[in-house]
C-alpha positions in Angstrom: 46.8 10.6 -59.6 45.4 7.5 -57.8 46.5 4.4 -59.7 44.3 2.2 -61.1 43.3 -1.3 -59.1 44.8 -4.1 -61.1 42.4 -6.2 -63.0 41.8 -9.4 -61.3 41.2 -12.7 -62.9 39.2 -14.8 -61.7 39.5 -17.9 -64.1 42.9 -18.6 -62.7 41.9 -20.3 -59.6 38.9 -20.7 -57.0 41.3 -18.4 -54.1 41.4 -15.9 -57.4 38.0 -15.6 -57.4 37.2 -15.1 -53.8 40.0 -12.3 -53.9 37.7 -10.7 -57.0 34.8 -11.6 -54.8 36.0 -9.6 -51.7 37.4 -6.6 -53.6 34.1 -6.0 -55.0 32.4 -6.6 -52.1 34.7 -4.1 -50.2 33.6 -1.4 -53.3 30.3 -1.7 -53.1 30.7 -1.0 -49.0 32.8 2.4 -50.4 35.5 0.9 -48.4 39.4 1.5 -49.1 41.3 -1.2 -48.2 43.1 0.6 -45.1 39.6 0.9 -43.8 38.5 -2.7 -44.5 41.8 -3.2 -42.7 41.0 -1.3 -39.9 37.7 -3.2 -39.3 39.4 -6.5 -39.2 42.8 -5.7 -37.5 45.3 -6.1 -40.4 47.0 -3.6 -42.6 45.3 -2.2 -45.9 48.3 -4.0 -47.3 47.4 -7.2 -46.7 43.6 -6.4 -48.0 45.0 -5.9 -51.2 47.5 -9.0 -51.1 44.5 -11.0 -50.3 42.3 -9.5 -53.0 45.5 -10.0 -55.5 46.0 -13.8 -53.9 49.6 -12.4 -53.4 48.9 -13.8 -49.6 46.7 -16.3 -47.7 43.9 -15.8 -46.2 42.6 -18.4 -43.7 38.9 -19.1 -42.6 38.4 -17.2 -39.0 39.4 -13.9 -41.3 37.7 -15.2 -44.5 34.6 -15.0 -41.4 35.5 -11.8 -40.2 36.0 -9.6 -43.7 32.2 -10.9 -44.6 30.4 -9.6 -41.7 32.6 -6.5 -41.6 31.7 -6.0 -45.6 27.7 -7.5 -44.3 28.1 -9.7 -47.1 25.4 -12.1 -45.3 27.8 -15.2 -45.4 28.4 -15.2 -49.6 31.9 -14.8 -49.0 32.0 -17.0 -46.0 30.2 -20.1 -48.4 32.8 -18.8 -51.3 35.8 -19.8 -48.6 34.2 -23.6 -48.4 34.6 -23.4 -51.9 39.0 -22.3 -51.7 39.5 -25.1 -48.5 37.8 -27.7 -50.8 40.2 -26.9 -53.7 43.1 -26.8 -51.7 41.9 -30.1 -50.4 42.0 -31.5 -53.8 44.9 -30.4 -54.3 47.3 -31.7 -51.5 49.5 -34.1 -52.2 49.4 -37.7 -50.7 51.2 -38.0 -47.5 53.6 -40.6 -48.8 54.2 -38.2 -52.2 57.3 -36.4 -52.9 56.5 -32.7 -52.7 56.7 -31.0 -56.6 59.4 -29.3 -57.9 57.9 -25.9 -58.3 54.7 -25.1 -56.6 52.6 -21.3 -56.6 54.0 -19.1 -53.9 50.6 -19.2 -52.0 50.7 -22.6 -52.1 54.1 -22.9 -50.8 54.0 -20.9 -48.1 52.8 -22.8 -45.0 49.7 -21.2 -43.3 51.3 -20.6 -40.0 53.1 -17.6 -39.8 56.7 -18.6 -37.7 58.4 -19.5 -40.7 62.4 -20.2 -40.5 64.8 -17.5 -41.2 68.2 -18.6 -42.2 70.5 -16.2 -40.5 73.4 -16.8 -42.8 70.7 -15.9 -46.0 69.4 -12.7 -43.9 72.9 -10.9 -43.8 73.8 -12.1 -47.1 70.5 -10.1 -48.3 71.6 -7.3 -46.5 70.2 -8.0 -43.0 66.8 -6.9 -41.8 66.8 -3.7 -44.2 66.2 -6.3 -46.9 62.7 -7.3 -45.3 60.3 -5.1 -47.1 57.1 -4.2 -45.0 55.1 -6.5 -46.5 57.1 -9.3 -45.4 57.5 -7.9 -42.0 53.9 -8.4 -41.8 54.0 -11.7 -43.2 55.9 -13.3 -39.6 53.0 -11.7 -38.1 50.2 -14.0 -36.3 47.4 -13.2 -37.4 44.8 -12.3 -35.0 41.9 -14.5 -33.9 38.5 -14.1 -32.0 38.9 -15.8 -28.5 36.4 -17.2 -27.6 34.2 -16.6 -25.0 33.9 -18.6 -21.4 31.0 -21.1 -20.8 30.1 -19.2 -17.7 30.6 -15.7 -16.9 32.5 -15.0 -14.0 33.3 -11.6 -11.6 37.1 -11.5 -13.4 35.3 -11.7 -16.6 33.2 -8.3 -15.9 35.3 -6.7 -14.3 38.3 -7.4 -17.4 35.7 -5.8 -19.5 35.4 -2.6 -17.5 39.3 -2.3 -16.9 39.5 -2.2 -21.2 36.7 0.1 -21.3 38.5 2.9 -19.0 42.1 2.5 -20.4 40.5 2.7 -24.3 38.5 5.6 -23.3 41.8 7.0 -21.4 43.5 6.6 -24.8 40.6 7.8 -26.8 40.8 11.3 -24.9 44.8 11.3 -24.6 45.0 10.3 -28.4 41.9 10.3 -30.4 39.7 7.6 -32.2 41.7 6.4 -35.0 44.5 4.3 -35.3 45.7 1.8 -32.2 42.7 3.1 -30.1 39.7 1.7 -32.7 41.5 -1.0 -33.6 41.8 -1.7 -29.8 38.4 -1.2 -29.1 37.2 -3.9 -32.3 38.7 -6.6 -30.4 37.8 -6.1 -26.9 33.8 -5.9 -28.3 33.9 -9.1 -29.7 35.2 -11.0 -26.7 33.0 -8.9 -24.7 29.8 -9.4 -26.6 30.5 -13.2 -26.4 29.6 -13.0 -22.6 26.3 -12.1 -23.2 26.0 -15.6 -24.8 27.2 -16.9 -21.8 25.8 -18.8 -19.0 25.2 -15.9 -16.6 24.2 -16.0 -12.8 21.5 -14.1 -12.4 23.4 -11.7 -9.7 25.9 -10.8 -12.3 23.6 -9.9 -14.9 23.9 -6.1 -14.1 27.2 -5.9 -13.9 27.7 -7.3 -17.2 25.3 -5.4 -19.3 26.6 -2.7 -17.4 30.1 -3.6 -18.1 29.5 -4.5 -21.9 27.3 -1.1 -22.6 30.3 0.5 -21.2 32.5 -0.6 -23.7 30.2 -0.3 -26.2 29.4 3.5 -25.5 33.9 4.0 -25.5 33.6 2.2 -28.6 30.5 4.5 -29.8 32.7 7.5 -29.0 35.8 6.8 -30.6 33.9 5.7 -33.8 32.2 9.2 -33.9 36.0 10.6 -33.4 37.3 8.9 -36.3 34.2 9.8 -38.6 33.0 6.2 -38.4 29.1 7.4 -38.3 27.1 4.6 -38.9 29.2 2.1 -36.0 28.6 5.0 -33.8 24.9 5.1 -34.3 24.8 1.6 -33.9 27.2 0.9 -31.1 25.6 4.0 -29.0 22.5 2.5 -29.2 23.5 -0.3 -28.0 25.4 0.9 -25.2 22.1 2.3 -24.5 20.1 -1.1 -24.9 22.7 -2.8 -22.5 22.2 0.4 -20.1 18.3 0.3 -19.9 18.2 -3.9 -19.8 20.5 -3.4 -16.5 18.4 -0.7 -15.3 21.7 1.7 -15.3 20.4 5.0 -15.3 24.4 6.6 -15.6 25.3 4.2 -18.1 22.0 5.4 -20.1 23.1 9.0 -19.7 26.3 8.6 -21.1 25.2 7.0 -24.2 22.6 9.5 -25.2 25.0 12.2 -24.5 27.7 10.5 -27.0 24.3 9.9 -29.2 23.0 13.7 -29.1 26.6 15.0 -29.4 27.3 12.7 -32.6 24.0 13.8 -34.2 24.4 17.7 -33.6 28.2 17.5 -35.1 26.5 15.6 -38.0 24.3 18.0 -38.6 21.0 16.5 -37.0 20.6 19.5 -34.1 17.1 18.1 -34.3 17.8 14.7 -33.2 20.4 15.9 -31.1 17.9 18.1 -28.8 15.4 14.9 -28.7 18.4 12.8 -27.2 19.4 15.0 -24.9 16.1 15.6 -23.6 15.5 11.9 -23.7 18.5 11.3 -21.4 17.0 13.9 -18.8 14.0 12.0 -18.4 14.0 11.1 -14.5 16.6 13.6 -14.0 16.0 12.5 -10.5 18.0 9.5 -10.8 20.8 11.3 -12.3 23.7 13.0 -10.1 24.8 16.8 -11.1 27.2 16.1 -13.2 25.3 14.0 -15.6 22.3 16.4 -15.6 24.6 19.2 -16.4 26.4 17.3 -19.3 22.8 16.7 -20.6 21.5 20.1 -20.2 25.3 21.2 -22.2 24.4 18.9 -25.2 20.8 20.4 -24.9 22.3 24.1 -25.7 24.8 22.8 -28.3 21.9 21.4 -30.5 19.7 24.7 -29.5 23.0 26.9 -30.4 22.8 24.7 -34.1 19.2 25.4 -34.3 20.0 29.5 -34.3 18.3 29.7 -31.1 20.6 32.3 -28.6 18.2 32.8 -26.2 17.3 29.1 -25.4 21.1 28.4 -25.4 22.3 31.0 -22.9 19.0 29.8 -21.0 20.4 26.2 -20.9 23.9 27.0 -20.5 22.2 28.9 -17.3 20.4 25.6 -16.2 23.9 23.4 -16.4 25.9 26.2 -14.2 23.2 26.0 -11.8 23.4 22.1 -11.5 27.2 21.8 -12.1 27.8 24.2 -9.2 26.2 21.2 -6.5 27.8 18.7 -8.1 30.1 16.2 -5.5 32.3 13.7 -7.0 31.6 11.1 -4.5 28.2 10.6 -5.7 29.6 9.7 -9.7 29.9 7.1 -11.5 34.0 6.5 -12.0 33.1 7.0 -15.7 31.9 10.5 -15.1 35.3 11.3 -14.0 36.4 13.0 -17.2 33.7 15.7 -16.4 35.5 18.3 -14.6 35.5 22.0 -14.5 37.7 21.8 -17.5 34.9 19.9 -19.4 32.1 21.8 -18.5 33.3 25.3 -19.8 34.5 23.2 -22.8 31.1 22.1 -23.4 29.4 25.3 -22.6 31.9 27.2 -24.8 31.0 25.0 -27.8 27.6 25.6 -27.1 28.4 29.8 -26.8 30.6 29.8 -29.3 27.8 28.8 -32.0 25.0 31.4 -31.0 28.5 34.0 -31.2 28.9 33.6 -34.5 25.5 35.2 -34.9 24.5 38.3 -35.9 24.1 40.9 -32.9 25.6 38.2 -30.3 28.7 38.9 -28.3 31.8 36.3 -28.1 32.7 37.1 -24.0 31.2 33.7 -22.6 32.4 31.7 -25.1 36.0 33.6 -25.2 35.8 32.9 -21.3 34.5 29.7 -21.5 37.1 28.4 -23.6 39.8 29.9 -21.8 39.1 28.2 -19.0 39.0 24.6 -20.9 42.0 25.5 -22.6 43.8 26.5 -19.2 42.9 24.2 -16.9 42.7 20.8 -19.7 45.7 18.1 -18.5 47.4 16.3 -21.1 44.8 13.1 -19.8 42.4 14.8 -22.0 44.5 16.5 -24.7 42.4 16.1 -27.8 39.4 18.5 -25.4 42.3 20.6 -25.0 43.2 21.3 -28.6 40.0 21.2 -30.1 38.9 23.9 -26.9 41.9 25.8 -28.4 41.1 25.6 -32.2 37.7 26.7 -31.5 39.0 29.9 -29.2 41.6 30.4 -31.9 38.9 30.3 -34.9 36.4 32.4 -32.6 39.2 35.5 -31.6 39.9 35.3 -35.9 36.1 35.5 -36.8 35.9 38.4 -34.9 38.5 40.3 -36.2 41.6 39.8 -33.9 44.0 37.9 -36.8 47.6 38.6 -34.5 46.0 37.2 -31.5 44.2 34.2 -32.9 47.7 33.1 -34.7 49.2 32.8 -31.5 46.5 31.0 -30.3 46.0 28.6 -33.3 49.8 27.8 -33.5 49.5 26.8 -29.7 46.3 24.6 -30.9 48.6 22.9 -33.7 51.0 21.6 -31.4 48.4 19.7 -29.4 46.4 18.8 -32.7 49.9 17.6 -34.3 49.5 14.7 -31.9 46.3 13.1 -32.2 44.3 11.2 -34.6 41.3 12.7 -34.5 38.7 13.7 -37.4 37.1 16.1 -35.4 39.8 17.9 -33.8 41.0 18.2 -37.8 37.8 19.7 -39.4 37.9 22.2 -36.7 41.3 22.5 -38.1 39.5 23.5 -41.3 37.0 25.9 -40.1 39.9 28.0 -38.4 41.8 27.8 -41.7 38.4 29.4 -43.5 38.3 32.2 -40.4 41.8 33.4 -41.3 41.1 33.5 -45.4 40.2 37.4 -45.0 43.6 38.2 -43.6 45.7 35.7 -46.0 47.8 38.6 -47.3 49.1 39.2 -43.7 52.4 37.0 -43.6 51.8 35.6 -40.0 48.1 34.7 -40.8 49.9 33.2 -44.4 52.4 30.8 -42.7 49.4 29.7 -40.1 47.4 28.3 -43.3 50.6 26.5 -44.5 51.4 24.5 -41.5 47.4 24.1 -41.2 47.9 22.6 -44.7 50.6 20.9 -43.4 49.2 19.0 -40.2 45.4 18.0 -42.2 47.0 16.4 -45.0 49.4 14.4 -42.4 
């Protein structure tokens, strides 16, 4: 069981009750402290140091916890409170420094603090560093802040991060190092919208910003992060529409109708899809078939078969005249590979129906699975895990444990929230063959890999 978070208190000192301040600040958010973490850049760790005043905090990340927690600047007017105390309490200039002092007090606030060699080994070397400690000599991170006046490097900066996060996000998923990533290239970003712009860069950088912003959108969605999704999608879309961008607009309410089907919103996910094919005249193939792909994924949620295979229909037809000269380099990432991915998705629904047959999305799937590289290997497993669950559902148990072991290996390797609930619909396929041994071991090391 859990243990129970020590009791604070607060009547020790000011910095004791700004740590009770922020832990219940982060409770009423229903945030753990690895996710409050993960919204700042530091560990969980040091969350609950800070909350424990077992480690400093300083102002720019006193700033940054309250509008992560959208505390609406109590905690930041709390902090005023913890400098002027620790004003009051520093000694003269000319004063001899006390004999004993609190730890927090005594240790400075910049982090490259002397290690005496001799004292290292005689602790035992580095193995005597805890991880706590480790963290400790870390620097902690700080918003830069934003040029005066925007500049061609500046935009284009912003667009190289956007393609090598969304190159991790697909190689790797959206937790871990790749949202943490993404946090502080948005803030530096959104800064140059502050920024004295000339008015011929202005597309490019609402271009380049809504960019980042849609990346940002996805890899939220991929690690479960719903609401920053929502609102960093629409976003990405505002940027795209105040540039005129009709691509960039695309791609957002694609990530928007995707997130909302998956959520459970088919709904919402049909009127975003059809919102982004509005002027499909401006659009090249490839985006008109992506759009017409997340139309028959939310039609396929909606238990409509007939609508589905009829948009599935439309997206082959368009797909088939698409030229990648004419993309976007964004758009890239939509190959052959991707389309049957997203059209299997989209069959493999309306096959889990009643009367309808599992070919396409067998096929379709197949393909994805065969012809995915490992750029793009979280499409690739979750492609796999969703063939694997669909040959199990329909009664093929020997098969779809090949398959699904094959989908474990690539799953094994990613942090991705989605690629592990698909994970937990194949592990609910295979629960009328458990007494087989095969299909038996399969649900262990599914056990296994979601708990990792």
């Amino acid at each position: 069981m859990p243990q129970k978070p020590k009791p604070l208190d607060e009547t020790r000192s000011v910095r004791d009750w700004w740590g009770k301040e922020l832990r219940n600040w982060r409770q009423v958010r229903g945030l753990s402290t690895r996710l409050l973490g993960d919204k700042v850049h530091v560990s969980g760790t040091t969350i609950e140091r800070i909350e424990k005043n077992e480690r400093p905090c300083d102002t720019a990340l006193a700033a940054r916890l309250d509008e992560a927690l959208e505390a609406g600047g109590a905690l930041v007017r709390l902090w005023r409170l913890v400098e002027a105390d620790a004003d009051k309490r520093q000694p003269a200039p000319d004063s001899a420094p006390p004999a004993s002092r609190h730890a927090d007090d005594a240790r400075p606030e910049r982090n490259d603090l002397p290690v005496d060699r001799r004292a290292l080994l005689a602790a035992g070397g580095v193995a005597a560093l805890r991880p706590t400690s480790l963290l400790d000599l870390l620097p902690q991170p700080n918003n830069a802040p934003a040029p005066a006046q925007v500049r061609p490097e500046d935009i284009e900066q912003v667009l190289t991060a956007a393609t090598t996060l969304s190159g991790w996000d697909h190689a790797y998923g959206g937790g871990g190092l790749v949202r943490s990533s993404l946090l502080g290239q948005l803030a530096w970003a959104r800064g140059l919208l502050q920024a004295d712009c000339p008015a011929a860069l202005e597309h490019d950088l609402f271009t380049a910003v809504g960019r980042l912003a849609v990346v940002m959108g996805a890899s939220a969605f991929d690690a479960y992060e719903h609401q920053d999704a929502i609102r960093l999608l629409h976003f990405g879309q505002q940027c795209a529409e105040h540039a005129g961008n009709w691509h960039l607009r695309a791609t957002a309410l694609n990530w928007l109708a995707r997130q909302a089907i998956w959520c459970g919103r088919p709904d919402d996910g049909l009127t975003h899809a059809e919102n982004g094919l509005v002027r499909a005249d401006r659009l090249t193939h490839r985006e008109q078939a992506m759009l017409y792909n997340a139309r028959a994924r939310a039609l396929a949620k909606m238990g409509n078969p007939k609508e589905t295979l009829r948009a599935i229909g439309q997206s082959d037809a368009i797909f088939s005249h698409a030229r990648p000269s004419e993309d976007v380099p964004w758009m890239a990432y939509y190959d052959n590979a991707q389309h049957h991915g997203d059209t299997g998705h989209a069959a493999f629904d309306i096959a889990l129906l009643p009367g309808q047959s599992s070919t396409l999305a067998r096929q379709r799937l197949q393909t994805a699975v065969d012809q995915h590289t490992d750029a793009y290997r979280r499409s690739r497993a979750i492609s796999s895990t969703k063939l694997a669950t669909l040959i199990m559902a329909t009664g093929d148990p020997a098969h779809a444990v090949d398959m699904a072991h094959r989908a474990l290996d690539g799953v094994g390797r990613l942090r991705s929230r989605r690629a592990i609930d698909d994970l937990k619909a194949l592990s609910r396929a295979a629960r009328p063959y458990a007494r087989d041994s095969d299909v038996a071991a399969l649900q262990e090391r599914v056990a296994l890999v979601v708990a990792a």
